[in-house]
N, C-alpha and C positions, 0 to 999 in steps of 0.2 A: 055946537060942537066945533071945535077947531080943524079947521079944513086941512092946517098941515098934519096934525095925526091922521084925519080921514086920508090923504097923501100917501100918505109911509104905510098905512094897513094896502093903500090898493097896489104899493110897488110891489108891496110884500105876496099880494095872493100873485100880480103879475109876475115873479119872479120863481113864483111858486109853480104854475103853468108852465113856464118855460123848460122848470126842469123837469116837468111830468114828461114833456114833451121832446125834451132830452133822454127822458130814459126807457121813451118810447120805439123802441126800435122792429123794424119787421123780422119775420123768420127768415127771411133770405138773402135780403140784400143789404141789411144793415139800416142806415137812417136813410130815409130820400128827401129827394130838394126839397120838395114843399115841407118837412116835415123839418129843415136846418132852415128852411126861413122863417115858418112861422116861430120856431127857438127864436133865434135872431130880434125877429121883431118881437117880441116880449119881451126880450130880454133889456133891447133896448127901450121899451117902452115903461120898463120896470126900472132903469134906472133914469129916466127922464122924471117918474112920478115918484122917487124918491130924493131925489134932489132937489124938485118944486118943493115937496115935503119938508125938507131940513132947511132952503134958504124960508119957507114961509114961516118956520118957528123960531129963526134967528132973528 
């Protein structure tokens, strides 16, 4: 298998997390820190493993 598709599927679920994670919000105080970092870092981590992904299939 080609590692850069393997790449761009795992940005894609990480990316996908992010915004579950995003759209996870509490009853009362809206989103909390831990809950805008762990977004953040997905997100970021979703677009580091989709860029690996596209430069490895250039």
């Amino acid at each position: 298998m080609n590692y850069g598709i393997l790449l761009l599927v795992l940005g894609g679920f990480l990316l996908g997390g992010a915004w579950s994670i995003w759209k996870a919000d509490s009853d009362t105080a809206g989103r909390t820190g831990p809950q805008l970092f762990v977004a953040v870092l997905l997100l970021v981590a979703a677009g580091l493993a989709t860029a690996a992904g596209i430069l490895r299939l250039v």
